[in-house]
Structures are given as C-alpha cells and as structure tokens.
C-alpha positions as CSV (number, residue, x, y, z in Angstrom):
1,X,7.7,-166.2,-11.5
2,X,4.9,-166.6,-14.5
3,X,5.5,-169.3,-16.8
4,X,3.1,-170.5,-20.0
5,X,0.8,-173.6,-19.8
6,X,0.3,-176.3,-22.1
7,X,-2.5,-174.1,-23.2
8,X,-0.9,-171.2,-24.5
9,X,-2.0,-169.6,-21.1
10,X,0.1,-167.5,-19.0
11,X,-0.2,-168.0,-15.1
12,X,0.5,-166.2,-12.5
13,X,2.5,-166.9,-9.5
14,X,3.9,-165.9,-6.3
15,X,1.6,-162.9,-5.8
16,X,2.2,-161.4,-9.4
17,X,-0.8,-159.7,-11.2
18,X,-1.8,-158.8,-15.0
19,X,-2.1,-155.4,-16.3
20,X,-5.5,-154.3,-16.1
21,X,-7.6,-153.3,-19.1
22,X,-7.3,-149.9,-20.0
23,X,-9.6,-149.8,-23.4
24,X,-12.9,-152.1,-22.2
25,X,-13.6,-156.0,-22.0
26,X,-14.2,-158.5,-24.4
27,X,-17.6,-160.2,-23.6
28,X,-18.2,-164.3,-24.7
29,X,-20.8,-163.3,-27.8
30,X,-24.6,-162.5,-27.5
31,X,-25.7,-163.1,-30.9
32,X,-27.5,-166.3,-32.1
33,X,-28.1,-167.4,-35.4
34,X,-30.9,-169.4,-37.2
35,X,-30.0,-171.3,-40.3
36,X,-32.0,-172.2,-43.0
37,X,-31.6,-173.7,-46.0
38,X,-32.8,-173.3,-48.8
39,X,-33.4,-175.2,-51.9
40,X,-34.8,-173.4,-55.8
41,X,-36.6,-175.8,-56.2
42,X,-38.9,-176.0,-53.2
43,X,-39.5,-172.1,-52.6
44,X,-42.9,-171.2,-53.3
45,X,-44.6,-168.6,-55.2
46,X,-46.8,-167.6,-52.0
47,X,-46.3,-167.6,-47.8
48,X,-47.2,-171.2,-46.4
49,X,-48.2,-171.2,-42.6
50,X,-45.0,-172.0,-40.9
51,X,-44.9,-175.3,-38.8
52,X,-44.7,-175.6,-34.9
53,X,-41.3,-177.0,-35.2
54,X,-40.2,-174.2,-37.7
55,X,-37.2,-172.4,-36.3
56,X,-37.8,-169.0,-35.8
57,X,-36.6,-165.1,-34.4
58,X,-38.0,-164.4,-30.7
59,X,-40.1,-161.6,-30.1
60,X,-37.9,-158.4,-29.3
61,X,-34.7,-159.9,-31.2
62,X,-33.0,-157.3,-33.2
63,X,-31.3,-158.8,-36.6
64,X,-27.7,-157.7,-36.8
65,X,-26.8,-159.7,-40.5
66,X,-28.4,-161.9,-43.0
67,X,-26.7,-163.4,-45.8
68,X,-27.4,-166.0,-48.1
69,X,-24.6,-168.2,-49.1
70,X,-24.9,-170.1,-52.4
71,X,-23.5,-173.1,-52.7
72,X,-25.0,-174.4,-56.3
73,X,-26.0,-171.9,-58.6
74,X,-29.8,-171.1,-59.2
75,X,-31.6,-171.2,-62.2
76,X,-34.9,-170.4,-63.9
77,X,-36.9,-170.4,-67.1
78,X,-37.2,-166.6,-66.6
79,X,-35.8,-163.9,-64.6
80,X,-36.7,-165.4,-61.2
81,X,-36.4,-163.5,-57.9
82,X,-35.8,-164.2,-54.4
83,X,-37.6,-162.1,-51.7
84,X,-37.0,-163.2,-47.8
85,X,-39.1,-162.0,-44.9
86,X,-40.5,-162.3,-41.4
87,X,-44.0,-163.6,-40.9
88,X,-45.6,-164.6,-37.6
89,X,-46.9,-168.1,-37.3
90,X,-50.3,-168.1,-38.4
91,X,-48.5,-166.5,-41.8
92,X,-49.6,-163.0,-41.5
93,X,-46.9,-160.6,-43.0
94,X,-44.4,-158.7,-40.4
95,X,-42.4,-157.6,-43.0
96,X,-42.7,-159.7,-46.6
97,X,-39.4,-158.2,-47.6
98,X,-37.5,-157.6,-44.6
99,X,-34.7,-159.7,-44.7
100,X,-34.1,-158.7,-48.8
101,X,-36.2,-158.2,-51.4
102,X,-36.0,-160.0,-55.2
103,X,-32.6,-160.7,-55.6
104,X,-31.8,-161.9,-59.1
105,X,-31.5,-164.9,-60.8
106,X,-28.6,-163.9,-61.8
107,X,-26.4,-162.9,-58.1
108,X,-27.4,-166.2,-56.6
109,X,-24.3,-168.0,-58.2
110,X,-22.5,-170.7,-56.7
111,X,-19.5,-170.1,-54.3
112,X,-21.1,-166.0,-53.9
113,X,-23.0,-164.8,-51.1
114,X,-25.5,-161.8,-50.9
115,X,-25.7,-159.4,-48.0
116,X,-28.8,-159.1,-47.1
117,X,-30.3,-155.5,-46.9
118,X,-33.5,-155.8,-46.1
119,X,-35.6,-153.1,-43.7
120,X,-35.6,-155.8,-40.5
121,X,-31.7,-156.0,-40.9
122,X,-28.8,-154.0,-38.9
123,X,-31.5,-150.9,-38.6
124,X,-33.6,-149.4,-35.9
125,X,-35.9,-151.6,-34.7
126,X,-36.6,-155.2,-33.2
127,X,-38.9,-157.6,-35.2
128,X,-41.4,-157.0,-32.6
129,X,-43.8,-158.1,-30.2
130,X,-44.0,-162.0,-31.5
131,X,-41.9,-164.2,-32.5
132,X,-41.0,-164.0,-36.4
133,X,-40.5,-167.3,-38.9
134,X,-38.5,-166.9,-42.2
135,X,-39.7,-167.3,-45.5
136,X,-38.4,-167.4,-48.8
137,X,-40.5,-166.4,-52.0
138,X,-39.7,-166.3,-55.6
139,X,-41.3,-163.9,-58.3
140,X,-41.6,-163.7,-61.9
141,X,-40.8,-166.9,-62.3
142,X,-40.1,-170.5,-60.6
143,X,-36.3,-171.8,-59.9
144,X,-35.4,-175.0,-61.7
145,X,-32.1,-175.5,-59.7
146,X,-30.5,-174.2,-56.5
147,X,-29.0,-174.7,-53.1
148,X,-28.0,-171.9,-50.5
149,X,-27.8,-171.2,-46.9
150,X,-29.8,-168.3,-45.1
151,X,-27.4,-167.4,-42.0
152,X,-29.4,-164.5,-39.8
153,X,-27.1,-163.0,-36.7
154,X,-29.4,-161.8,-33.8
155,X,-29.7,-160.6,-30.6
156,X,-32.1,-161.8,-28.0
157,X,-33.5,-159.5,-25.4
C-alpha cells in the first residue's frame, strides 16, 4: 500500500509501480545565467578591455533571454541611451549591440524591466568560437543616476 512522506512524496510499496510518462520527461534545467549589474553612473561612453576575472558567455553558448531589471530609475542631462553587447577579451566587437541596442532614458524606470531583443538573443546562432564578455554603453549622453540588473539565460554546449 503507497502512503505520502513527510516530503510531500508518494512511495511505493509492496511491489506497486507509477504510471509511466506518456507525454515526455522533465529534465533538471541546462541553462545558466550571468549577472551583472549595472550602475548609470559608471557605464562608459566607449568598450573598456574586460578583466580576467570578468564573468563572461562560453564559446558556443547560445543566449536564450536577456533582461534588464531596474531597480532605481535612470537619469540623464539629455536623452541618454543604453546599448549592451558581446565583445571578446581583448575588447574587439562580436556584436556591439547584441544583447539590445539604445534603450531610452526614458524605459529604464524603476520597478520595470526591458526584454532584451537584441541579434545574439533567442535567434539562430551561438556567440561563437570564443568566449564573449558583456558590456554596457551609453549614447547621446551620460547617466546621472541609475541602478539595474542585467540577467542573460544561456545554454552551454
């Protein structure tokens, strides 16, 4: 006779079995993230050469999400933009807006996120043969305030 655990869990006994699966399996997830966060104030105009300890996307990963979650609302002395992309470690561009390109001033509000749309994410293709770092630009003009987190969703070959 089967009884419930403690757990929640049903168990088996005296020779019974479960019902087998009929419509597939469910799998533990494959997908890893890398987080990054990411301040107004400190994003530059221009790529710097990521560091060796810079988290980053290994070769052949293919991006299933991105989004940017805001936590305090970003500002600027003019219509600021944010543009995210993949760059390999000596900074040379993979894909300067692959991850999304100039996002407005004015969608990067506090308690909002933006789904990231950029080439390098949910299409067709891996990031490639090396490993990929994450940077964050701004255009038109500099952010005077602003907190978010980038969350990326990928799978390793």
């Amino acid at each position: 006779m089967s009884y419930v655990n403690a757990d929640g869990l049903e168990v088996l006994t005296a020779g019974e079995q479960g019902t087998a699966a009929k419509r597939g399996t469910s799998l533990s997830s494959q997908k890893k993230a890398l987080v990054m966060n990411i301040t107004g104030t400190e994003v530059p105009s221009s790529v710097a050469t990521p560091q060796d300890h810079d988290a980053f996307i290994p070769a052949g990963s293919y991006i299933t999400s991105a989004s940017l979650i805001v936590t305090t609302a970003f500002t600027s002395g003019g219509s600021a933009t944010l543009t995210i992309g993949t760059y390999e470690q000596d900074a040379s561009v993979v894909d300067a807006d692959g991850i999304d390109a100039t996002i407005a001033v004015a969608d990067l509000v506090a308690n909002k996120a933006v789904a990231c749309n950029g080439a390098a994410v949910g299409g067709t293709a891996t990031v490639g043969a090396a490993d990929v770092y994450i940077e964050a630009i701004y255009g038109t003009a500099a952010f005077t305030a602003g907190e978010a987190k980038l969350v990326i969703e990928y799978i390793e070959p």
